[in-house]
N, C-alpha and C positions, 0 to 999 in steps of 0.2 A: 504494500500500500504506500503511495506516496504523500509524504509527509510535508504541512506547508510549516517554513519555519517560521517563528512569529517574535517578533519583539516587543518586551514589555517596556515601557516609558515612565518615570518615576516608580521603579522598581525597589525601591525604598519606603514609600509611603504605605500608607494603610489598605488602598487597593492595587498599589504594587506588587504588595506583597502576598496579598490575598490572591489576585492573581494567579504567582506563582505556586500557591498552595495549590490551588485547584488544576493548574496545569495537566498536569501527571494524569488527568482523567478523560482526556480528551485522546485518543488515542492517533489521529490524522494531525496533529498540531505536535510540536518540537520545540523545542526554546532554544532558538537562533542567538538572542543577542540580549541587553540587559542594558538602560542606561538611568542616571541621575544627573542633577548639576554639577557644574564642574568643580564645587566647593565640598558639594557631599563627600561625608565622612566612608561614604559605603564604596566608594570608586576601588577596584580592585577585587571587592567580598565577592565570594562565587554566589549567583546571584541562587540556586539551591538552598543553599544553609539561609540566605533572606527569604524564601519560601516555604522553610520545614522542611524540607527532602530528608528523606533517609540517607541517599548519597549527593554528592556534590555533583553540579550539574554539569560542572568545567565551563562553564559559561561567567567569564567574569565581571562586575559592573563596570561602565565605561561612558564616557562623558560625550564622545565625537560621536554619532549618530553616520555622519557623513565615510568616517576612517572604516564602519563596520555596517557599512551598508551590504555587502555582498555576501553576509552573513545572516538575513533574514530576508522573508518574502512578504510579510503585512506587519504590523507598528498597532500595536492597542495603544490608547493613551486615556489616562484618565487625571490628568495633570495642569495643570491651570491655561488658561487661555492665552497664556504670552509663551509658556512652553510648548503647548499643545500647535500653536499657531509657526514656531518655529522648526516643529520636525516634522509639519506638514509638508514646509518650502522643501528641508533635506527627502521628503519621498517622494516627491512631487519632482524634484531632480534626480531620483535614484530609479521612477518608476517602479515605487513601494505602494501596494495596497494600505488601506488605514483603518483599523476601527476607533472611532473619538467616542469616550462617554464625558468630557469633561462639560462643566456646567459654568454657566457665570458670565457666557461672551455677550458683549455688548451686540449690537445689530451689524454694526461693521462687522465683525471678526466670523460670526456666524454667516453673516454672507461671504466672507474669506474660504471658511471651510466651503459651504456649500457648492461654491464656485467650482473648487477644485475635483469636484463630482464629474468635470467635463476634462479632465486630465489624468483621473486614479479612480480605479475601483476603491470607493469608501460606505462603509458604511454610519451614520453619523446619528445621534438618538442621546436625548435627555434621562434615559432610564431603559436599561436591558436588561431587568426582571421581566419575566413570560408572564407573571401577576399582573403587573402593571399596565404592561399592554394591552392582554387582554382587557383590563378595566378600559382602556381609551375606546375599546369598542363598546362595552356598555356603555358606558357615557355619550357616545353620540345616540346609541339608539333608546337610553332614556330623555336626552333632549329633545331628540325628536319627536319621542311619544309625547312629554308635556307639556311642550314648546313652549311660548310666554307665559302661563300660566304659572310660574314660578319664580321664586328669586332664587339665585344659584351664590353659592359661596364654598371657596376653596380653603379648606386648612391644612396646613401642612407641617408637620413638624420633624425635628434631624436634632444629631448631638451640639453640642457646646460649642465644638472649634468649626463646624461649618460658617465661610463664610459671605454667601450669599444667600439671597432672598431676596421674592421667591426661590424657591427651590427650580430648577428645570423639569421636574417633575409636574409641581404645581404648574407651571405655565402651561408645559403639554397640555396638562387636563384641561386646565381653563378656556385652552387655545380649540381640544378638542370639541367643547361644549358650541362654543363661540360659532366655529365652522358649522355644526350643526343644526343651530339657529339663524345661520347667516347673517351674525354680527357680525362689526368691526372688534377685532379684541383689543386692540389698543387704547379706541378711541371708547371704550364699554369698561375698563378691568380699571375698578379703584383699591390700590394696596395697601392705604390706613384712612384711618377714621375719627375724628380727632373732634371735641367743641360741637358747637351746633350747625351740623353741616345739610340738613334740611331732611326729607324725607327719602328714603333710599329709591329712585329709579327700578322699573324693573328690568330694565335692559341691561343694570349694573351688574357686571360680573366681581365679585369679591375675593381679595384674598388676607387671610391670617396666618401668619407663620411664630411658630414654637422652636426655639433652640434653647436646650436644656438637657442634665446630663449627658449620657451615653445610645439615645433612641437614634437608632440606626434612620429609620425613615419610616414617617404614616400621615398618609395624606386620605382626608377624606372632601368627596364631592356631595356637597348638600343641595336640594332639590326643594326647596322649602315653599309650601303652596297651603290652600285655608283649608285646616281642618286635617292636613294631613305634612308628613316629611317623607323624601324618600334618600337615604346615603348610603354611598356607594365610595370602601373604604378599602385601601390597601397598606397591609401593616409588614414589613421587613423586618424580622428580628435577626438576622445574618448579613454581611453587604456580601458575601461566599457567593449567593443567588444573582449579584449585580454581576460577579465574576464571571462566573458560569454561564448569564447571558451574553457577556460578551463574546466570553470565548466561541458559544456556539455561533454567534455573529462571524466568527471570524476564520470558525470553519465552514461559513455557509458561503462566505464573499469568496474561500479561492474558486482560482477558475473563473469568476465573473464579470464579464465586462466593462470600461469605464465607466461609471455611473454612479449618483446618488443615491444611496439605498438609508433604510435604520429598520428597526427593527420587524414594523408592519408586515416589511418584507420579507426579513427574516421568516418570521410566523405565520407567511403566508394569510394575513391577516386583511387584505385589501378588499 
């Protein structure tokens, strides 16, 4: 069986490393190559022992992206929007497949990635839990069933050191609801609330976000109409699940042609 080899992108951090734990489970998938910043303390560590392995991967951490490009065939990244945006340019020159789960990019930087769908097979997605996805299809088809008739509000909640908000989560949902009712989401989605701001709109899409201890990720969609509620909630107690989707993202993308994909596609969920 041919094996695509894959590199992990902040192989050091929390879903770095997670990542690497789950690795080993994927059997058409290798671990090509390993990197961090160039200051990181992990440069050198065999990127294995940062993922649990029982043995060492021989794979060591390393900072040029570009020096060990002929040593992997797609790049996960779950790494901030200024790094994740920087080792798109390196695959984008190496004719490196991408999976991106990182969250946080402004409108420019997202239409950066997106763009790049017409030069690399990518696949690009706010959240690759098969939960979660699945949920963006109930949620349009509960929008659709209750269509104005509701006021909608997003909650979302993540640990302590998260540091954005919304969540990319929350927005998908929000975004998904939105498309469904054929809103505008931008010009509909108010994210706080503050004083007396009048009577809430129904067209208003809401969002509330919770960061506090260690809660991995739970977001729930409320449907809130007279005399009844309906929500629609998804709760992560592992990010191991966000791993796992990626990776199978990333065993779904080899082989596939230049294009924009996430994970709809993936899940054949279209």
């Amino acid at each position: 069986m041919q094996q695509t080899r894959v590199a992990i992108n902040g192989a050091g951090g929390r879903m770095g490393r997670t990542l690497l734990s789950v690795l080993p489970e994927f059997d058409a998938l290798k671990l090509g190559a390993a990197f961090e910043r160039q200051q990181s303390p992990m440069i050198g560590e065999d990127a294995g022992v940062l993922g649990g392995w029982d043995n060492k991967s021989q794979v060591a951490v390393a900072a040029d992206i570009a020096a060990r490009a002929e040593s992997f065939d797609l790049l996960v990244d779950f790494t901030t929007p200024e790094s994740t945006l920087a080792a798109l340019e390196q695959c984008k020159k190496s004719d490196k497949a991408m999976v991106i789960g990182t969250t946080g990019c402004t409108p420019e930087q997202r239409a950066q990635i997106e763009a790049a769908g017409k030069e690399i097979p990518l696949v690009f997605a706010p959240n690759f839990s098969v939960g979660v996805n699945l949920s963006l299809k109930l949620l349009e088809v509960a929008a659709k069933v209750l269509g104005d008739s509701v006021d909608v509000e997003v909650i979302g909640a993540h640990h302590r050191h998260k540091v954005d908000s919304p969540s990319g989560t929350a927005l998908a949902m929000g975004e998904a609801v939105a498309k469904a009712l054929n809103r505008d989401h931008d010009k509909h989605a108010a994210y706080s609330r503050e004083g007396r701001h009048g009577e809430r709109p129904r067209e208003q899409i809401g969002y509330s976000t919770i960061h506090a201890g260690d809660i991995v990720g739970e977001h729930t969609v409320m449907f809130a109409g007279e005399g009844e509620r309906l929500e629609i909630t998804h709760k992560a107690t592992d990010r191991a699940i966000f791993a796992r989707g990626a990776l199978r993202a990333a065993q779904w993308l080899a082989g596939k042609p230049v294009g924009l994909y996430d994970m709809q596609d993936v899940l054949e969920l279209r």
